[in-house]
N, C-alpha and C positions, 0 to 999 in steps of 0.2 A: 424750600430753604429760605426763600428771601419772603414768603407769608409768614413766618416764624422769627427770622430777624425783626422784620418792620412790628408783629403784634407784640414783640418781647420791645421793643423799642418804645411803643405807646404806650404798654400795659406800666411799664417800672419810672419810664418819666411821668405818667399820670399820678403814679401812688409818691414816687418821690417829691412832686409839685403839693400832692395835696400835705403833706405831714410836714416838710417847710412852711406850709403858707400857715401851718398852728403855729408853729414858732415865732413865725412873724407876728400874725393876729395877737397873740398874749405877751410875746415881748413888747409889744406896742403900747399896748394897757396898760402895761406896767410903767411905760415909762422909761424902758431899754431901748437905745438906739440900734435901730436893725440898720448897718452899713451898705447890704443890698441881697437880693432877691434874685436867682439866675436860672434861667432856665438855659440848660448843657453849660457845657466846659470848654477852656480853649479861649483866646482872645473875642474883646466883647466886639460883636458888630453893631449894635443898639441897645439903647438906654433912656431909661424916662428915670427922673429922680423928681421925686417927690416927699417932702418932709424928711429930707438927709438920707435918704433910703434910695440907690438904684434899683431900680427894675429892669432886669438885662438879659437879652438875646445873645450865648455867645456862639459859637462857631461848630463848634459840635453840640447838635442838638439831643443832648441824651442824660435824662435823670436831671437833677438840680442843684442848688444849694444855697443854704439862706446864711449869710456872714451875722454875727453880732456881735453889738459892741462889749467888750468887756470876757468874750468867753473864748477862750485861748489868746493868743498873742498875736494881734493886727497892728498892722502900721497905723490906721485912720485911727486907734485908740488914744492916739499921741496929742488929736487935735480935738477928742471928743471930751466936755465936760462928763468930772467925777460921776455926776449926780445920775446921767445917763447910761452908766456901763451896769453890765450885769452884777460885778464884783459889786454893785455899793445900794444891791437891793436887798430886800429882808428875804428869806428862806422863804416862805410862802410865794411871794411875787417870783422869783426861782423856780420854784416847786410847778408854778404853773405855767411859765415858758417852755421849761422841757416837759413835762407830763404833756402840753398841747399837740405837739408832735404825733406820738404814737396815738394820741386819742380821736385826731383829724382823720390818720386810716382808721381805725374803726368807726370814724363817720361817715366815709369814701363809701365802705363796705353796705353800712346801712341805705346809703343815698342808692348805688347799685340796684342791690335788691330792692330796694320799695319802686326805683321807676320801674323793673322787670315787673314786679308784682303788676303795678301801675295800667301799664300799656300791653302787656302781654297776658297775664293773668298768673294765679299760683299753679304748681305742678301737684296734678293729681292722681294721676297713671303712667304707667309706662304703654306706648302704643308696639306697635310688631315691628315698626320701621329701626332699622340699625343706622343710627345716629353718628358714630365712629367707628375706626377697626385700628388697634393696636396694633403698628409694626412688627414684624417678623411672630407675632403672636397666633397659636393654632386655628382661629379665624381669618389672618392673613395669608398664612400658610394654605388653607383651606380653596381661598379664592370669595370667600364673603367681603361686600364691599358697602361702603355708607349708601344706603338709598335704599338698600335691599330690604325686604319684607319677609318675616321668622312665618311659614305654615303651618310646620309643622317637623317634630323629633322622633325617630324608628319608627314615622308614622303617626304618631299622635297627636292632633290637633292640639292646640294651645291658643284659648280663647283669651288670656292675659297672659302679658308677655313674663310679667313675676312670678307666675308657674314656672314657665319655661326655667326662668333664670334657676329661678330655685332646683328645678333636675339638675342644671349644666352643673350646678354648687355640686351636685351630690355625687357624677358622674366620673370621678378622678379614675386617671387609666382606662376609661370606656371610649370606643370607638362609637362617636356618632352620625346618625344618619339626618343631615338637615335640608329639610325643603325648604326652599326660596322664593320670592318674588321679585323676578327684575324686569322693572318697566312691565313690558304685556308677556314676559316669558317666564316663565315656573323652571326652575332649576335641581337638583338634587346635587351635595358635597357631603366626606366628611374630614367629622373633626375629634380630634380627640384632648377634651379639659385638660389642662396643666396644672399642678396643686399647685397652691398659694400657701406658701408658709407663714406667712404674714397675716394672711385675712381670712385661713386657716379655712378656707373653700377652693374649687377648681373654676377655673377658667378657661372661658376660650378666645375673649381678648375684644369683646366687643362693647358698647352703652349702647340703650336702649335710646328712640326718642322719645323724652316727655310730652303726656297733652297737658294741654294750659286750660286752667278753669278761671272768666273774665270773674273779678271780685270788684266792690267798691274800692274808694280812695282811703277809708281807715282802717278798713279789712287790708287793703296793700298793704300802706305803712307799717300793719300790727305783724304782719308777716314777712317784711323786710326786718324789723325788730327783733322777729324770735329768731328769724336766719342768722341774721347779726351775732346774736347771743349764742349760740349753739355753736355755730364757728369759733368762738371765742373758747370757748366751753372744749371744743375738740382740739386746738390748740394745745390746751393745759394739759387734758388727756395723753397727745403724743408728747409731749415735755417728759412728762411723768415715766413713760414707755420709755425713751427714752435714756433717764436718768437710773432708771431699773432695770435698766439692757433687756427689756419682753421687745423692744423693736433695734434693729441695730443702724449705728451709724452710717453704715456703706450704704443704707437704707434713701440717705438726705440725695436732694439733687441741688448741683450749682447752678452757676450760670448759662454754662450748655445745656445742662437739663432740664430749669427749667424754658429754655428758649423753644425747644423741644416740643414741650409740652404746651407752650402758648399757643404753637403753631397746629396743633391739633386741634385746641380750642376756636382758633380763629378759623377752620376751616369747616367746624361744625354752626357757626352763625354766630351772629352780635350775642345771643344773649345768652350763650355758652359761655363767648371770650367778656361778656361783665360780670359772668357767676363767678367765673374763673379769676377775675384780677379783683371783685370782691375777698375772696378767700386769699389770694396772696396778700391784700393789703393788711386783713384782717391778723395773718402772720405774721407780716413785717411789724405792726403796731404792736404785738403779742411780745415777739420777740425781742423788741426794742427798750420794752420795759423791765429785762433781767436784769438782774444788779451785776453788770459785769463791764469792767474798764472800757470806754471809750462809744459804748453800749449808751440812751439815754438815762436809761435803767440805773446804771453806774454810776452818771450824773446826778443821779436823784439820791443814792446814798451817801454820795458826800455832801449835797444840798441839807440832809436830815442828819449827820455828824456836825452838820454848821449849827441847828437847830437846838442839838443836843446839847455840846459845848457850849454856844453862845458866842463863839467864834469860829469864824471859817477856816478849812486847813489853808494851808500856804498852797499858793495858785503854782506856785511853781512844780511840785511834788505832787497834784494834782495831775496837771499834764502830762507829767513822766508815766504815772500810771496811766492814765489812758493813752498815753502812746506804745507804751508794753500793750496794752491790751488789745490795741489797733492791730498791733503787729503779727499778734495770737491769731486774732479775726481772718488776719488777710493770709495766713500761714494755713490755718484751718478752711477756708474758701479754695485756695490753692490744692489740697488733696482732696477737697470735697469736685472739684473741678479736672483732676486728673482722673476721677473715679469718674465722670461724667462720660469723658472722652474714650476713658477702657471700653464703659461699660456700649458707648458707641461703636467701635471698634465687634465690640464681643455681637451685635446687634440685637443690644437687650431694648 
């Protein structure tokens, strides 16, 4: 429990630090007074200010938030010249404060994968070794455990472990019989696949380990790039699933879910928990960009209603919608969160 608090802790203030510090970076360019730069919430215990801008530690250290001048309603606005707020830049220099944001986590993402590629190398296989085991899942149920090694199925040797998987896919309602290897002892369980309605194969709850194949430094990069992209790409995909009801909502995980799920990742090695908080970031910057109130995304439609018009809507009427929208957000986290805890409860 507390390896899954502290890596849901790292993993969401790392992505929340990085997609602030876009805001800051092109507010800056611009010529927008960023008020300050904080990393957690809660009263400041430290602060560097440099160029009108705090940089601040405060008390609870968790996720961030970058203040600027001009976009909602601050007190320091009172004292800040016109020329400096957001309100009295052109659409474009806008356009690129907030679009910086979400576009920082999909640089977060890319930086990830390319150092993994970098220092570890690209994945090229799956090896025999069981990498992780899904709670109360028919491998955990089984007594299969991370470390163990796949010999063999009713017997049958499985010289690549993507054989294998592909039976267990095929195996729905089959009682299996699996050979093991733990440490220097050879084992025999079984288990019987669970259908997946979703990914419309059966399972038995386990990931394989990947081998790493060493690549050069522009062979990495090219392959943190197209990871990059394909993540981006599978984003839009589940959007779409989504919006067509082929995947369902009770499907999403919150806060407790995915804390959950960090803590699996961190307990399979670093560079599990960097694929892992690549693909969240990758999300969060995906999902940031919908055009929906309070959303950056939202921001950017009435940034290009300014555009349109040749005048901006009223900031006041602004804000109300994205405080409606806020409120949808935190209302809809809220049963995405109460689904988390059932579905904990249920020991899904």
């Amino acid at each position: 429990m507390l390896i899954s608090i502290f890596s849901f802790i790292l993993v969401f203030t790392l992505i929340a630090l990085s997609h602030e510090i876009g805001h800051l970076i092109w507010a800056k360019r611009a010529g927008i007074r960023v008020h300050e730069l904080a990393l957690g919430f809660g009263p400041r215990i430290f602060s560097v200010v440099k160029n009108n801008t705090h940089y601040s530690l405060n008390l609870i250290p968790i996720l961030g938030y970058v203040k600027i001048a001009g976009e909602g309603e601050n007190e320091e606005d009172k004292a800040c010249p016109e020329s400096e707020l957001f309100t009295h830049k052109t659409p474009a220099q806008k356009f690129k404060a907030i679009f910086a944001g979400p576009f920082m986590n999909i640089i977060l993402a890319f930086v990830l994968l390319s150092l993994i590629s970098i220092f570890v190398g690209i994945p090229k296989d799956l090896s025999s070794e069981i990498a992780a085991v899904t709670k109360n899942s028919p491998a955990a149920q089984a007594g299969i455990k991370s470390g163990d090694r796949l010999l063999a199925i009713n017997g049958k040797a499985y010289p690549k472990m993507d054989e294998a998987i592909s039976f267990i896919h095929q195996s729905s309602g089959k009682t299996l019989t699996i050979s093991l290897q733990r440490g220097k002892t050879n084992l025999v369980v079984k288990a019987t696949p669970k259908y997946n309605a979703g990914l419309k194969v059966s399972l038995l709850g386990f990931t394989a380990k990947p081998i790493y194949q060493k690549v050069g430094f522009f062979s990495a990069l090219y392959n943190g790039l197209t990871q990059t992209f394909s993540m981006v790409l599978l984003m839009f995909v589940i959007l779409w699933q989504l919006i067509t009801g082929s995947v369902s909502l009770s499907n999403l995980a919150g806060p407790v879910g995915i804390a959950q799920i960090t803590g699996k990742y961190a307990n399979s090695g670093i560079v599990s928990l960097a694929s892992f908080t690549a693909l969240i970031s990758v999300n969060i910057g995906v999902l940031n960009l919908l055009p929906l109130p309070a959303l950056d995304g939202g921001h950017l439609v009435f940034i290009l209603l300014e555009w349109i018009r040749k005048k901006p809507i009223d900031p006041h009427l602004e804000n109300k919608i994205h405080a409606w929208g806020l409120a949808a957000l935190l209302t809809l986290m809220g049963l995405v969160t109460i689904n988390d805890v059932l579905r904990l409860f249920r020991g899904q």
